[in-house]
MIDOSE-1310 file (N, C-alpha, C; in nm, 2 decimals, decimal comma, always signed):
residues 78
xxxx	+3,11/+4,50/-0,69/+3,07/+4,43/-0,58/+2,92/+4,41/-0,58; +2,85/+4,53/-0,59/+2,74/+4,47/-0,58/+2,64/+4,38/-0,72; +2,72/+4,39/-0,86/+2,70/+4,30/-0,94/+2,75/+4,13/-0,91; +2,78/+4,16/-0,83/+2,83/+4,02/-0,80/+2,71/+3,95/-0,67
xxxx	+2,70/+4,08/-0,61/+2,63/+4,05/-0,50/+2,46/+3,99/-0,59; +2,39/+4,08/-0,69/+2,32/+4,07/-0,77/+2,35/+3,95/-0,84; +2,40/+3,92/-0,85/+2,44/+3,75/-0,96/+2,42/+3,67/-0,88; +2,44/+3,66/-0,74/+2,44/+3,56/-0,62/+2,31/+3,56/-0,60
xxxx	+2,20/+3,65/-0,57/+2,12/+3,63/-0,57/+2,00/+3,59/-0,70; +2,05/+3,63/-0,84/+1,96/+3,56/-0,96/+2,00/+3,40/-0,98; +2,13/+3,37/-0,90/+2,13/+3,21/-0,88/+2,04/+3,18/-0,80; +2,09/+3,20/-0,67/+2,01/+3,17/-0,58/+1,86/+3,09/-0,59
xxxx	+1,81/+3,25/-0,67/+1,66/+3,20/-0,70/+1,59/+3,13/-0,79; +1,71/+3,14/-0,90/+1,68/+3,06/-1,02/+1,71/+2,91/-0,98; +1,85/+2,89/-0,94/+1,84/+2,71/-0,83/+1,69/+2,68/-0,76; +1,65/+2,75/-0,72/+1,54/+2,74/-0,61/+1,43/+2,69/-0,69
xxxx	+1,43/+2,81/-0,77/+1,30/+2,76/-0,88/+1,33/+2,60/-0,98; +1,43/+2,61/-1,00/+1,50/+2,52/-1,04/+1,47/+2,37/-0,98; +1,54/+2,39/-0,87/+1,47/+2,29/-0,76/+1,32/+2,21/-0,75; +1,25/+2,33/-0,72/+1,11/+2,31/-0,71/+1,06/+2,24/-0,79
xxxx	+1,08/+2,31/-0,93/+1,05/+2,24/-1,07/+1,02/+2,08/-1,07; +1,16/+2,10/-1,06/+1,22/+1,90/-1,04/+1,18/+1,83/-0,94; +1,13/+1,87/-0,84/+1,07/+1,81/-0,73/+0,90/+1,80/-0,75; +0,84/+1,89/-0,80/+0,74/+1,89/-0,84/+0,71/+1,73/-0,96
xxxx	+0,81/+1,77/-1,06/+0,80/+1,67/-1,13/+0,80/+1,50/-1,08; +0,92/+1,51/-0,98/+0,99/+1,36/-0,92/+0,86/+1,34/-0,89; +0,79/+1,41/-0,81/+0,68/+1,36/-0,73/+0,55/+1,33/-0,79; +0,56/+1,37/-0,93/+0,42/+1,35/-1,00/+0,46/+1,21/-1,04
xxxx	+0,61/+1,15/-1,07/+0,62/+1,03/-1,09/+0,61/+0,93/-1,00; +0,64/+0,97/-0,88/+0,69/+0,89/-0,75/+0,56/+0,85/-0,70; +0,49/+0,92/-0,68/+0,37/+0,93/-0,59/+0,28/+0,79/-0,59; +0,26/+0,78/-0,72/+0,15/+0,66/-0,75/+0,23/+0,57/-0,67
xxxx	+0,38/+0,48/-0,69/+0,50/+0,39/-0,61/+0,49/+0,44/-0,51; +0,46/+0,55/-0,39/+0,43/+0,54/-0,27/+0,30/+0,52/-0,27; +0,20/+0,54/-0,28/+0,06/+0,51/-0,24/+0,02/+0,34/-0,27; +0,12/+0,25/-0,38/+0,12/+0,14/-0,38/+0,20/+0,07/-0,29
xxxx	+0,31/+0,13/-0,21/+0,37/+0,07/-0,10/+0,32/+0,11/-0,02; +0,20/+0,21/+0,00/+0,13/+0,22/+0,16/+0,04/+0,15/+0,15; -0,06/+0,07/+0,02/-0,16/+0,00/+0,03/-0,08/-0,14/+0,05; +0,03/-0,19/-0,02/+0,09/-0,32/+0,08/+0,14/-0,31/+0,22
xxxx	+0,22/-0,24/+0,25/+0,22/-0,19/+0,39/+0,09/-0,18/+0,50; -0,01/-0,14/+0,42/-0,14/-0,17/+0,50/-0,14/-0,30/+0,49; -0,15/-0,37/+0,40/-0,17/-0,53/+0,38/-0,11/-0,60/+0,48; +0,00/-0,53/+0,55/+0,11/-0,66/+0,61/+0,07/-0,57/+0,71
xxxx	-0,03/-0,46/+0,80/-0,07/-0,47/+0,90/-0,07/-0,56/+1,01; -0,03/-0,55/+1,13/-0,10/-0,69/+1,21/-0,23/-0,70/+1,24; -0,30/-0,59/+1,22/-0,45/-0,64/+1,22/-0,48/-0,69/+1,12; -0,45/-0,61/+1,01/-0,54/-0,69/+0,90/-0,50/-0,84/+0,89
xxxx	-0,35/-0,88/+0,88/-0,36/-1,04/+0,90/-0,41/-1,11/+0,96; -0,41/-1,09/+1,15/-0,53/-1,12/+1,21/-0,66/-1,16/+1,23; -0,70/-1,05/+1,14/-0,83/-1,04/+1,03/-0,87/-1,19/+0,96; -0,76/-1,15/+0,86/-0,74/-1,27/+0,75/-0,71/-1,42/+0,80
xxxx	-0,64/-1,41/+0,91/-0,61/-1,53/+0,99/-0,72/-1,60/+1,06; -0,83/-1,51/+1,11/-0,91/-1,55/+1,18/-1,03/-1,57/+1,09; -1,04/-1,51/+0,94/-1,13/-1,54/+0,88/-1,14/-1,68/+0,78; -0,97/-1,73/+0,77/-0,97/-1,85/+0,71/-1,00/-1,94/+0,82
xxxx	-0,96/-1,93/+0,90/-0,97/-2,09/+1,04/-1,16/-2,05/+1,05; -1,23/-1,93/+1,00/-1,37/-1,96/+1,03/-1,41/-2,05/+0,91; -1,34/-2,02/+0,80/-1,38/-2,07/+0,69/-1,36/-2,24/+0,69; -1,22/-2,26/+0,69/-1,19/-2,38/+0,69/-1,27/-2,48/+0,84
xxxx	-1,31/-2,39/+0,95/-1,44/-2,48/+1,01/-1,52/-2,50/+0,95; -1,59/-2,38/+0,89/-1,73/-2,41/+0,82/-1,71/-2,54/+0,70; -1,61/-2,54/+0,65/-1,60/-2,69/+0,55/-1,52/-2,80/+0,64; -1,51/-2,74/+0,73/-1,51/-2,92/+0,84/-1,64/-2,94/+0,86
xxxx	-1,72/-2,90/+0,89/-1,86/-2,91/+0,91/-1,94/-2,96/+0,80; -1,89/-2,91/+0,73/-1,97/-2,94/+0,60/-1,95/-3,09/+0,52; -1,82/-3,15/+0,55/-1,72/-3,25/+0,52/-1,81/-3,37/+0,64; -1,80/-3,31/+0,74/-1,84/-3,42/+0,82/-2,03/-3,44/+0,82
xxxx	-2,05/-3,33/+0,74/-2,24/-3,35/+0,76/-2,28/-3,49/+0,62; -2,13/-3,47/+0,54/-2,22/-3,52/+0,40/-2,16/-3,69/+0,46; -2,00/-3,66/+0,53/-2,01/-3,84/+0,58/-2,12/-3,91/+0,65; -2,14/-3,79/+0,80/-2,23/-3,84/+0,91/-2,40/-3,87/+0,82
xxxx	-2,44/-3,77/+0,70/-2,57/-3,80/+0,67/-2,57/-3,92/+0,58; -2,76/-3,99/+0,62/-2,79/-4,09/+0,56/-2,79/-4,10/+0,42; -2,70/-4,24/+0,32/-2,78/-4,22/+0,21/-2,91/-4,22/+0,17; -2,97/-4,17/+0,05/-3,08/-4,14/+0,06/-3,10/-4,26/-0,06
xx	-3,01/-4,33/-0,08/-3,05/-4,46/-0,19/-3,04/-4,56/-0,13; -3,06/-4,57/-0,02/-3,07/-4,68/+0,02/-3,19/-4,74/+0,10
């Protein structure tokens, strides 16, 4: 009985360790694939699009402006 009791627990521990091992490992591979789905996950933020949304409509004013300065200005050959 208690060799058996003693067997249950050298599994026990040896699974455990066992375990850990493998998980240690999974996660040395996995990790970089989560930290690259939390930097696109940031990406699809709603701020940050907002950001980006509000940074193109400045942009694309500043070359309406710029579009209408070279129509509205004088040629200079003439």
């Amino acid at each position: 009985m208690l060799a058996l009791l003693t067997l249950l627990i050298v599994i026990i521990v040896g699974g455990t360790l066992a375990l850990v091992t493998v998980l240690k490992r999974a996660r040395a591979e996995v990790w970089p694939t989560i930290d690259a789905f939390a930097e696109f996950r940031g990406a699809l933020d709603p701020a940050v699009l907002s950001l980006r949304r509000d940074s193109f409509k400045a942009a694309s004013r500043l070359e309406q402006g710029r579009s209408s300065q070279r129509v509205n200005s004088p040629s200079l050959g003439r």
